[in-house]
C-alpha positions as CSV (number, residue, x, y, z in Angstrom):
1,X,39.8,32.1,10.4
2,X,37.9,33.9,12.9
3,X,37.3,36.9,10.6
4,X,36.3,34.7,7.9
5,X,33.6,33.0,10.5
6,X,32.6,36.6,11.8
7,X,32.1,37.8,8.3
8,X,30.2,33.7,7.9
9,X,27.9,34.6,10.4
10,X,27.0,38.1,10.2
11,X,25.5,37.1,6.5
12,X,23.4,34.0,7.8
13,X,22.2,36.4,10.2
14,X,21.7,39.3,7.7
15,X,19.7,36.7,5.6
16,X,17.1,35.6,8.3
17,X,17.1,39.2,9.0
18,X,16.2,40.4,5.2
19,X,13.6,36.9,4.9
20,X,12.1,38.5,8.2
21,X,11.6,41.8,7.2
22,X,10.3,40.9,3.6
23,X,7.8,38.5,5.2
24,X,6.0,41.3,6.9
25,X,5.9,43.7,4.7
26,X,4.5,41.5,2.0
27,X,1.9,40.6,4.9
28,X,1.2,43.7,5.7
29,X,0.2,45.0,1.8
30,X,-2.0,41.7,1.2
31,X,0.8,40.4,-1.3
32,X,-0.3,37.0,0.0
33,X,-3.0,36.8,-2.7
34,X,-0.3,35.7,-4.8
35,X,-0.8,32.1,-4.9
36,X,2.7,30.8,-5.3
37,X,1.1,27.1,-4.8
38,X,-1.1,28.2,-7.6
39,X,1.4,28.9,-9.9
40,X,3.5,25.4,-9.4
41,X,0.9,23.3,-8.6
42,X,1.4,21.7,-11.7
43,X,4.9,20.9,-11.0
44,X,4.9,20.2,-7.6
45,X,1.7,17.9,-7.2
46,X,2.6,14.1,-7.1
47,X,-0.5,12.0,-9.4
48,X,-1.1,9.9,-6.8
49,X,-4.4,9.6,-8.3
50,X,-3.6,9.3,-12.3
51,X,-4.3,5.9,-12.4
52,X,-6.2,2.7,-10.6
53,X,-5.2,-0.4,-10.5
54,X,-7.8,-3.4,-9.2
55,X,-7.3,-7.1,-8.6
56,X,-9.6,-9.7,-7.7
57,X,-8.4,-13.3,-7.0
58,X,-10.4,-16.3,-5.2
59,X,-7.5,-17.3,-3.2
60,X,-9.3,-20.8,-2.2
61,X,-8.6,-20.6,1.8
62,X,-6.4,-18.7,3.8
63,X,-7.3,-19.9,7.4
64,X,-4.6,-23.2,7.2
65,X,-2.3,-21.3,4.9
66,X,-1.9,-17.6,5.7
67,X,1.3,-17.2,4.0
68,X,-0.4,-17.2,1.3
69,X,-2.2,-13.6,1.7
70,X,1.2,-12.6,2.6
71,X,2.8,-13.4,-0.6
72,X,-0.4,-12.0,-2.5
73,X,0.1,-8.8,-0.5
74,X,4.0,-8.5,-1.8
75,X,3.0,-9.0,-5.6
76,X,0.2,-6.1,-4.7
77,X,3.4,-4.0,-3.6
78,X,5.2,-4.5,-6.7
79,X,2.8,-3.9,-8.8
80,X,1.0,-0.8,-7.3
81,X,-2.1,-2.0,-6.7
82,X,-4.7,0.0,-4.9
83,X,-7.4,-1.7,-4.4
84,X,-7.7,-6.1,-3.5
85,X,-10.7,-8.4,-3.9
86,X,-10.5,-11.8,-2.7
87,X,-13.7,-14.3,-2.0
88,X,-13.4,-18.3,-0.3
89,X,-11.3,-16.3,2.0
90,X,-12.5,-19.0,4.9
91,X,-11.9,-17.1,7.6
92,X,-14.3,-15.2,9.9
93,X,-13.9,-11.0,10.5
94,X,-13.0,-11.6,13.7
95,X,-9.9,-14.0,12.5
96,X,-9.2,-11.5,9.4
97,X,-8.2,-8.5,12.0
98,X,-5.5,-10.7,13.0
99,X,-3.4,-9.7,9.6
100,X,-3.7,-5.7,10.1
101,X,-0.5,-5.6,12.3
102,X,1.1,-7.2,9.5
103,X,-0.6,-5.6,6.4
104,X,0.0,-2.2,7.6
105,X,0.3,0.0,4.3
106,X,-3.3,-1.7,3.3
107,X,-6.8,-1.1,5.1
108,X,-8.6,-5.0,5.3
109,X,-12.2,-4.8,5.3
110,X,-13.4,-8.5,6.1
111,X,-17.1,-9.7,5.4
112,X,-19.0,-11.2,8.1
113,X,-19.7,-14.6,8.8
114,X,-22.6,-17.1,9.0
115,X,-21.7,-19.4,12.3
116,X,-22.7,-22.3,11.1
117,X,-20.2,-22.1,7.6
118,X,-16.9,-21.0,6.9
119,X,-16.3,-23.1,4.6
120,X,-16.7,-21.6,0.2
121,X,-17.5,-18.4,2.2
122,X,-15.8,-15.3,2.7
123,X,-15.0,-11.6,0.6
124,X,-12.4,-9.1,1.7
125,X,-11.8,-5.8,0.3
126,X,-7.7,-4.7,0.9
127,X,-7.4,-0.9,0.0
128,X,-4.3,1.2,-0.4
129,X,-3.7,3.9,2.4
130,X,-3.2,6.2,-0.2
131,X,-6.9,6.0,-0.9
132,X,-8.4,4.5,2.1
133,X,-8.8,7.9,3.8
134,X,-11.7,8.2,1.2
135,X,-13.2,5.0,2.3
136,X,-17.0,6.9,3.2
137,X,-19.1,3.6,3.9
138,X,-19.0,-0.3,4.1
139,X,-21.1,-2.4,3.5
140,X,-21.9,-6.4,4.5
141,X,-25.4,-7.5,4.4
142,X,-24.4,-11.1,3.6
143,X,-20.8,-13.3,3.9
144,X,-20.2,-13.4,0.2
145,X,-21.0,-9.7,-0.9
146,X,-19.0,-6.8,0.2
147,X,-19.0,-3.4,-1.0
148,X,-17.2,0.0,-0.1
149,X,-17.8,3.9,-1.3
150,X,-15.0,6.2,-2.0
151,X,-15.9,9.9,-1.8
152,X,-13.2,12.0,-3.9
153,X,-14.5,15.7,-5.3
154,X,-16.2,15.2,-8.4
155,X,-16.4,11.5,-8.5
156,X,-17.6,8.8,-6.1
157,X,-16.6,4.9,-6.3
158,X,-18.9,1.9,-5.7
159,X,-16.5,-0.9,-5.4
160,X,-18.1,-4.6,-4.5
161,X,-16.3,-7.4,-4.4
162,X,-19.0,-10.7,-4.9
163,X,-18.5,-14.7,-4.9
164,X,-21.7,-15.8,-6.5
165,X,-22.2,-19.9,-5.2
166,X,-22.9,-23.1,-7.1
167,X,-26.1,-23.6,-5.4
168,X,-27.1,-21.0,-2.7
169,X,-30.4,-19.6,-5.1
170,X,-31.4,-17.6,-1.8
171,X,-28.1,-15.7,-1.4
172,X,-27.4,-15.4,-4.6
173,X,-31.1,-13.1,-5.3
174,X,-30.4,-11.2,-2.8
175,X,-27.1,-10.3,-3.9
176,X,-28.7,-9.6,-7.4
177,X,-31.3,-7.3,-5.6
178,X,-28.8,-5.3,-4.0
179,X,-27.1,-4.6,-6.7
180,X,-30.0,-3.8,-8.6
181,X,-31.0,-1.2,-5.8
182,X,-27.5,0.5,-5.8
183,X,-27.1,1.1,-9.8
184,X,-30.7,2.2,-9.6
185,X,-29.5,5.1,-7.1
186,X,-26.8,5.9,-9.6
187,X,-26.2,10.0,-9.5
188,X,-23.8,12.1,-12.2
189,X,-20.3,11.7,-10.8
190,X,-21.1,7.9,-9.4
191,X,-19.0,4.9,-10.8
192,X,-18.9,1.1,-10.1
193,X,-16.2,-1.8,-9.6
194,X,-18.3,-5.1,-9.8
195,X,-15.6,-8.2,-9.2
196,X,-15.4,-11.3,-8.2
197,X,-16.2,-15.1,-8.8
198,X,-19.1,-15.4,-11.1
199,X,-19.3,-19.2,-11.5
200,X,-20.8,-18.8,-14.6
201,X,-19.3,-17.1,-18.1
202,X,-20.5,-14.3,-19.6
203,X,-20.0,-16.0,-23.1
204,X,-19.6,-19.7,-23.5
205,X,-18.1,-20.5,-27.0
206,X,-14.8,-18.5,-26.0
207,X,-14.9,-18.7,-21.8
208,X,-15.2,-22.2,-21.6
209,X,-13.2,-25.5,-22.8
210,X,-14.6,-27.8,-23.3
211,X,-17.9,-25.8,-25.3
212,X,-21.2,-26.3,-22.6
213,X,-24.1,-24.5,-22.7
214,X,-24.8,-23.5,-19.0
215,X,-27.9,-22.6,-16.8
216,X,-28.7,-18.8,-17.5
217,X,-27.4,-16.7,-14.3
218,X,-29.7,-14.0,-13.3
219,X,-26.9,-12.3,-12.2
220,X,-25.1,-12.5,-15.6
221,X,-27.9,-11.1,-17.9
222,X,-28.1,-8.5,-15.9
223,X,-24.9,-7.2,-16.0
224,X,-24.6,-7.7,-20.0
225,X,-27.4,-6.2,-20.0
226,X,-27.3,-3.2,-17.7
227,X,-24.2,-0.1,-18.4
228,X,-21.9,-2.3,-16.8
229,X,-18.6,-3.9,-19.1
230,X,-16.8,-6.8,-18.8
231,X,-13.2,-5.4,-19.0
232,X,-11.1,-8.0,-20.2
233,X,-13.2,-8.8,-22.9
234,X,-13.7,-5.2,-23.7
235,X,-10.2,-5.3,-24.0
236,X,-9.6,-8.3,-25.7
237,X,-12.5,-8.9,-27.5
238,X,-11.5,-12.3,-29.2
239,X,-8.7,-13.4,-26.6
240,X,-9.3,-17.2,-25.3
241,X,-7.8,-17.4,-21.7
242,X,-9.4,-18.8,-18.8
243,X,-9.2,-18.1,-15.2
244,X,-10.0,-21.5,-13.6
245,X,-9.1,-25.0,-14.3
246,X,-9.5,-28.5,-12.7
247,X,-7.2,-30.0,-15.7
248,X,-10.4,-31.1,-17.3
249,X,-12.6,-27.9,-17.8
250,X,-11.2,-24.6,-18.3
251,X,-13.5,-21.3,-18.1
252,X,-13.3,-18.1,-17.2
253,X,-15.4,-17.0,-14.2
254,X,-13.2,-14.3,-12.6
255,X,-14.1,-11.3,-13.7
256,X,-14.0,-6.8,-13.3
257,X,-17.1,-5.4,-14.9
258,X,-17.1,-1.5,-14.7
259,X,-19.4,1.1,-15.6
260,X,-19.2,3.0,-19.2
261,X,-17.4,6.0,-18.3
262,X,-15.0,4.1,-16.4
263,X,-14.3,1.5,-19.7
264,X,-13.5,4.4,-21.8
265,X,-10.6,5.0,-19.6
266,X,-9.1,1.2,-19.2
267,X,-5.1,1.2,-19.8
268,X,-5.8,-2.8,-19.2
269,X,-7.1,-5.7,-18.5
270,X,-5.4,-9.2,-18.2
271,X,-5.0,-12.7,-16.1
272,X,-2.1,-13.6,-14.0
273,X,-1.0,-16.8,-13.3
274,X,-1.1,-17.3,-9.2
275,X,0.8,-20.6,-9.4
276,X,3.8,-19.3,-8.0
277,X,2.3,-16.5,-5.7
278,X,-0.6,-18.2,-4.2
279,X,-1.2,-21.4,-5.6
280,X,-5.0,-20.8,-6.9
281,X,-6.1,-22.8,-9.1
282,X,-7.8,-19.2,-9.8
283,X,-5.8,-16.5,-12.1
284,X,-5.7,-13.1,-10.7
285,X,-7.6,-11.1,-12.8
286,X,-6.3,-7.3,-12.8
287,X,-7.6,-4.2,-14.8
288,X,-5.6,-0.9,-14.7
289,X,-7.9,2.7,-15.5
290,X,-6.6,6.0,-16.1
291,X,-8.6,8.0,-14.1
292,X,-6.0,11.5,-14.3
293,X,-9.6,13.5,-16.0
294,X,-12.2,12.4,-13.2
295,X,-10.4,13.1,-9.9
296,X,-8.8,15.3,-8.0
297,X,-5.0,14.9,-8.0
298,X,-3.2,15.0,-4.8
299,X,-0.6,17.4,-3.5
300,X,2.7,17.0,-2.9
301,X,2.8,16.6,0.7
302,X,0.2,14.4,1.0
303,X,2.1,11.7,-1.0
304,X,5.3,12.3,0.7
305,X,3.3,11.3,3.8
306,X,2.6,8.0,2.2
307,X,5.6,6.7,1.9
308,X,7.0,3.8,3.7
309,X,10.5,5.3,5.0
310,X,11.2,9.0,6.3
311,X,14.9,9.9,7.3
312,X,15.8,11.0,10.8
313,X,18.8,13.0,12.0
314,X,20.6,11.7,15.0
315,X,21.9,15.4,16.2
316,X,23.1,14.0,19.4
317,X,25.5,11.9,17.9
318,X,27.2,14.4,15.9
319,X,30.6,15.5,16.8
320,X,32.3,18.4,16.9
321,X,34.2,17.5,13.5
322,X,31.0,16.7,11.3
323,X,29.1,20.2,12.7
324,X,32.5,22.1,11.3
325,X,32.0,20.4,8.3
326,X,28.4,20.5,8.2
327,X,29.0,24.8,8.8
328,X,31.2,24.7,5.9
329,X,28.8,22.8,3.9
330,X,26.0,24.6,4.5
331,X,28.6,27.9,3.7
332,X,29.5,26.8,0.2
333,X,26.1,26.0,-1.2
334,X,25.2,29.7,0.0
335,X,28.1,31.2,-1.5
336,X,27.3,29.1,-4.4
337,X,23.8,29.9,-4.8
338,X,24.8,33.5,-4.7
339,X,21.7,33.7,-2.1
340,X,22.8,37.1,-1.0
341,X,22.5,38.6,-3.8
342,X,18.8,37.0,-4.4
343,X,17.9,38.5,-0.6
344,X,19.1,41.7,-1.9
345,X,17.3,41.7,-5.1
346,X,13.9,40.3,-4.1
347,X,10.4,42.2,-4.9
348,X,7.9,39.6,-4.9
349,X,6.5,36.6,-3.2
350,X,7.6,34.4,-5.9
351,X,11.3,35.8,-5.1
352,X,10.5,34.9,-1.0
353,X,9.5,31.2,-1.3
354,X,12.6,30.7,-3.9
355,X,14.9,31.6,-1.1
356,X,12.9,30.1,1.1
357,X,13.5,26.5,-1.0
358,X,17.5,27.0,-1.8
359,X,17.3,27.3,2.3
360,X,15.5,24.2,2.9
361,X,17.7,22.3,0.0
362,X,21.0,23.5,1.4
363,X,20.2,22.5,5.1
364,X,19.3,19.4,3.6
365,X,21.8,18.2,1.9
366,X,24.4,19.4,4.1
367,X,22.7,17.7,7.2
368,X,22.5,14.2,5.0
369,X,26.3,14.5,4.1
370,X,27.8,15.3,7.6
371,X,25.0,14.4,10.4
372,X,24.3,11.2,11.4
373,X,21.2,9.6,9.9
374,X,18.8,6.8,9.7
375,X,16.2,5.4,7.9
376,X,12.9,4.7,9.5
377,X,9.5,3.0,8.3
378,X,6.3,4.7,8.5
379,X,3.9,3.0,10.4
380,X,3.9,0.0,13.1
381,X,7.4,-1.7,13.5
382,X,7.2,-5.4,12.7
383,X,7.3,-8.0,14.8
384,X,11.1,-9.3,15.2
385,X,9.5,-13.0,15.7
386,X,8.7,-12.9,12.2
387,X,12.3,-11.1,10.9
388,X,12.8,-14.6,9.6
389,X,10.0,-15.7,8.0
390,X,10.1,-12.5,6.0
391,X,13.8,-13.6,5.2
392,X,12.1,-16.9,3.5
393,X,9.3,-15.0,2.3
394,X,11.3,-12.8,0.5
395,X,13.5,-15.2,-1.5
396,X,10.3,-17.6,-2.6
397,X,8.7,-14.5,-4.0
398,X,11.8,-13.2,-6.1
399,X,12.6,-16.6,-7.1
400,X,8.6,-16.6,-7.9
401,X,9.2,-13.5,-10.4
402,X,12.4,-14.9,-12.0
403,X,10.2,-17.9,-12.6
404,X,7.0,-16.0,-13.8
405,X,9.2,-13.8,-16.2
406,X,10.7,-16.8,-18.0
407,X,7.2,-18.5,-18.1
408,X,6.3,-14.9,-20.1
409,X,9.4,-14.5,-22.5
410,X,10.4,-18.2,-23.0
411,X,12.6,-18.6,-26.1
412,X,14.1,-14.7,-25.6
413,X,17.2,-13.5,-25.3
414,X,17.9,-11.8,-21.9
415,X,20.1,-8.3,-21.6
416,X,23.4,-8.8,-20.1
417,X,22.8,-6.2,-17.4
418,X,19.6,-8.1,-16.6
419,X,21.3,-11.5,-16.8
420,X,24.1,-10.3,-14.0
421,X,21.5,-8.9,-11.4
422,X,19.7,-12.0,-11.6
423,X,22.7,-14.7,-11.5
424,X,23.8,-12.5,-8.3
425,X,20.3,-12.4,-6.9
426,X,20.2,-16.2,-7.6
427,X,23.3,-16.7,-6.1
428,X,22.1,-14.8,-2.6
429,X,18.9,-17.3,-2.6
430,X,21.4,-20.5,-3.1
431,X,23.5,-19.3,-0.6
432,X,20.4,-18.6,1.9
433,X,18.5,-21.7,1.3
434,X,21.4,-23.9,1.2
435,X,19.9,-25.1,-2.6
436,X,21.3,-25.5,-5.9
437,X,19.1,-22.8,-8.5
438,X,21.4,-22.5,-12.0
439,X,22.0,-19.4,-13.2
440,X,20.1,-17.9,-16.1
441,X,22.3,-17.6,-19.6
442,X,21.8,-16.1,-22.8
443,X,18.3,-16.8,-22.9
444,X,14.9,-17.9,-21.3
445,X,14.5,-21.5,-21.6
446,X,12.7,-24.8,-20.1
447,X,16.3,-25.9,-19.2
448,X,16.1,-23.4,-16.1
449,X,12.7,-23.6,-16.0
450,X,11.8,-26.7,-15.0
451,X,14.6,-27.2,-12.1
452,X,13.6,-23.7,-11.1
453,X,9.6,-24.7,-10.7
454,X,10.8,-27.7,-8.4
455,X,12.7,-25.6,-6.4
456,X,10.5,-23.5,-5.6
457,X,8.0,-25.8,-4.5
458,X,10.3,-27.3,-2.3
459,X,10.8,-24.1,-0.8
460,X,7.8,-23.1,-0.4
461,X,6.6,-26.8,1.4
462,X,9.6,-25.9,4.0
463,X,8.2,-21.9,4.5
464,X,4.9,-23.6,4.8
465,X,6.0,-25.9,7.8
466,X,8.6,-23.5,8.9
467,X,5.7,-20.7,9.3
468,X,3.5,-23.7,11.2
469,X,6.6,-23.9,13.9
470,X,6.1,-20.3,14.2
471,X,2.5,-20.0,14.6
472,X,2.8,-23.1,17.7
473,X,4.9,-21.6,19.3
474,X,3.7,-18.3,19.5
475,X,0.4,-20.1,20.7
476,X,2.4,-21.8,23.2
477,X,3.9,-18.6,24.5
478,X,1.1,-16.9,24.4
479,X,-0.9,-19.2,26.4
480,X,1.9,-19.6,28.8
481,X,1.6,-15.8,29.1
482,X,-2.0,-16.0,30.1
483,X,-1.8,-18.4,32.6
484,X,1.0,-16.9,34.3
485,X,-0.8,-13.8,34.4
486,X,-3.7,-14.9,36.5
487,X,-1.4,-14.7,39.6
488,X,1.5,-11.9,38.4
489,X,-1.0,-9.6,36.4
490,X,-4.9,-9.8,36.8
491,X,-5.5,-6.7,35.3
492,X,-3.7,-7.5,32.1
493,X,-5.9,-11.2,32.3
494,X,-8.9,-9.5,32.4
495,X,-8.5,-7.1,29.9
496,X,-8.1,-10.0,27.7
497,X,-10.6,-11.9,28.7
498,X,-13.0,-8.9,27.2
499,X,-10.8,-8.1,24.3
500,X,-10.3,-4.6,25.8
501,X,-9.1,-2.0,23.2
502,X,-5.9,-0.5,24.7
503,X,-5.8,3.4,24.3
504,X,-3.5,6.1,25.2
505,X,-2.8,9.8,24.5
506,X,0.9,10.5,24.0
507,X,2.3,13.9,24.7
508,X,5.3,14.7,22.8
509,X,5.2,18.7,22.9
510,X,3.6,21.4,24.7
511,X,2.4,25.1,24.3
512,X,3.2,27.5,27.4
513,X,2.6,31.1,27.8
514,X,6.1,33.0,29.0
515,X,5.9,36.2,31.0
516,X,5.3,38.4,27.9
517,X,2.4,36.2,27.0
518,X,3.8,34.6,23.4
519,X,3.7,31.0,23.1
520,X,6.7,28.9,23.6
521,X,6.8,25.5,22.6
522,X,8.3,22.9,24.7
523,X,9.9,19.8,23.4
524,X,12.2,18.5,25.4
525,X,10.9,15.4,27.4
526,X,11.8,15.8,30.4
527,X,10.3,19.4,31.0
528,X,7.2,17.9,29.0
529,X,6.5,15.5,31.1
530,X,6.9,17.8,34.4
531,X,4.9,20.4,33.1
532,X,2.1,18.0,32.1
533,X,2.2,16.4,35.8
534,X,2.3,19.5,37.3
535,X,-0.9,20.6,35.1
536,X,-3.1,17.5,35.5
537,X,-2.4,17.5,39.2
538,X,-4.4,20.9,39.3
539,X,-7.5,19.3,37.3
């Protein structure tokens, strides 16, 4: 056994040796002008950016009802969206930041506020962080207009989200004049997003029940008239669906215009019903582009960046057992991979970074099968105060899509597989929300339907109050926190008063010089954090 883990050792070491030696030689002739990343960029890059899918919803309110931004947010998750318009927000910027800890994987832009009305007022742009590092400029000149740019190579998005009022002539001119101005600057690789709440229809005869002939909008001829295109009616050019109802006229006055180049490309364009996700009387209107041919595609790294969980390796819990078998592991898939044999044999960089990847692989998977691991989100933890309302939150919405997809395929049979991953998931939410939901048979019908619609309105009345409790008594605690820190903690007191930004610079790792002057990198935190003493102390 010894032998065999001599002989074990003296090839891993022979290996690093051989990858060593190869490296600098290849270094040393310039063989680096081989671009390996080159050569596989078309298998290795992740199209993050082959297509884009936009919403934009009025979402009548959120200031009494946030939950209801929440829910929005999870349908936005499901479905991929990457960019989010909403208008009638109600809510002021100031009261809008209040959702970033929670909307972490999104950036919220919020529009400005007049003082004196909050009410009917109110646009919010929610982008991806996939695509909000692009994010150039934002602008707000007035509460109901709200536009970003997004710089890519080769192309540059104008995305504004509007709600065009009823009766405000003076706002709504000077939204048309800013508009006006911006397409007028228009350059070669510049395309535009127009969306929002129009209050008006573009064609009366098919967008509105019953038949009315309206007051011209200003703001509507120009767009028919200008390179801009209506995208659902592009798409479904003799479609009758409206986007707004009061159960006695119907019209549709929710809308995504784009520019030409941009309609060519629409994969498309369609309402959905926000009943059962935020309770609009507004449809979510949602157009999807293929935009693969006019940007830049993003690398591989970059997207594993974005996602929500990474895996960790707990190396301190491993014992003495799992490393063995982790050795062996590792020892097999080397053997396996005949990866000698490929050190012996290689004469190019191509040859290189292949070892270099049956490596990495191999540590991998060996370390996932025998050491300790976890999974870990990306980004802010959430707040375990709200573990349970996310519980709720999480049944009302899937309840919300069993309910949704019956609506869409009423009368059709469903798959067995389907039908016993929905029974089970229907039996979790009974046995969670102590209520009785049947369980789905052979087909979709108004049998479950119906029962299934109550249900979830009950539930959704007790997330509603349940989420109020919440909100109280974090007030309550919070207040009580405050006032007890006027005589334990002044400094914290005061730094709320002024709504002080708190800041600090973490410092996980150093870089020392040893005595033969190479750099040695330092990452154990205790002798980080006494080297970093001892060098600000000399400042």
């Amino acid at each position: 056994m010894g032998a065999k883990n001599e002989s074990t050792k003296l090839s891993l070491d022979s290996i690093g040796q051989m990858l060593s030696k190869e490296r600098e030689i290849f270094e040393a002739q310039n063989i680096n002008n081989i671009d390996l990343n080159g050569i596989n960029r078309g298998l290795r890059e992740e199209r993050i950016y082959d297509t884009l899918s936009v919403i934009t919803h009025n979402i009548n309110g959120i200031k009494n009802n946030n939950s209801k931004l929440y829910t929005l947010m999870d349908f936005v998750r499901e479905k991929n969206i990457q960019i989010v318009g909403l208008c009638e927000t109600n809510i002021s910027e100031k009261e809008g930041k209040a959702f970033v800890k929670t909307i972490y994987d999104y950036r919220c832009i919020w529009s400005k506020q007049e003082k004196d009305k909050i009410k009917g007022k109110g646009t919010a742009i929610l982008v991806s962080k996939k695509w909000e590092k692009h994010i150039a400029q934002i602008e707000n000149p007035i509460a109901n207009f709200i536009k970003i740019r997004m710089d890519f190579k080769r192309f540059r998005l104008h995305v504004y989200q509007l709600y065009i009022s009823h009766d405000n002539k003076e706002e709504n001119e000077a939204t048309l004049k800013a508009l006006k101005y911006e397409i007028s600057k228009q350059k070669k690789h510049d395309h535009y997003i127009i969306m929002g709440d129009f209050n008006t229809t573009p064609n009366p005869s098919i967008d509105r029940y019953p038949i009315k002939r309206q007051p011209k909008s200003k703001i509507m001829e120009w767009l028919k008239a200008s390179i801009m295109i209506d995208t659902f009616r592009s798409v479904n050019p003799r479609e009758v669906d409206f986007t707004w109802t009061n159960n006695q006229v119907q019209s549709r006055i929710d809308m995504i215009w784009i520019s030409n180049e941009l309609a060519e490309r629409i994969i498309k364009a369609k309402h959905i019903d926000a009943e059962f996700i935020t309770g609009s009387d507004h449809k979510i209107v949602n157009t999807k582009i293929d935009i693969s041919k006019i940007i830049h595609k993003q690398r591989e790294a970059q997207g594993k960046k974005a996602n929500r969980y990474r895996k960790i390796y707990l190396y301190k819990e491993a014992t003495e057992e799992q490393w063995e078998r982790y050795k062996e592991k590792l020892e097999n898939i080397v053997k396996h991979k005949k990866l000698m044999h490929l050190v012996e044999t290689a004469n190019s960089q191509m040859d290189l970074d292949k070892i270099w990847e049956i490596l990495n692989k191999a540590l991998d998977t060996a370390a996932t099968e025998y050491i300790p691991n976890k999974r870990i989100r990306n980004g802010p933890k959430k707040d375990k105060q709200n573990k349970c309302i996310d519980e709720d939150r999480k049944y009302l919405n899937k309840l919300g899509q069993f309910i949704r997809k019956c609506r869409k395929k009423l009368g059709k049979r469903i798959d067995d597989e389907e039908k016993i991953k929905i029974n089970r998931d229907i039996d979790l939410i009974n046995a969670a929300t102590n209520k009785n939901i049947y369980q789905v048979k052979e087909e979709w019908n108004m049998v479950w339907l119906i029962p299934a619609k109550q249900i979830w309105k009950e539930l959704n009345y007790e997330f509603k109050m349940k989420e109020k409790r919440e909100k109280s008594e974090r007030i309550k605690r919070k207040i009580e926190e405050r006032c007890s820190n006027i005589q334990v903690n002044q400094r914290q007191f005061i730094s709320s008063i002024f709504d002080k930004q708190f800041r600090k610079i973490e410092i996980d790792r150093l870089i020392e010089m040893d005595e033969n002057n190479e750099e040695l990198l330092i990452t154990e935190p205790e002798e980080v954090m006494a080297k970093a003493s001892a060098f600000y102390k000399t400042i």
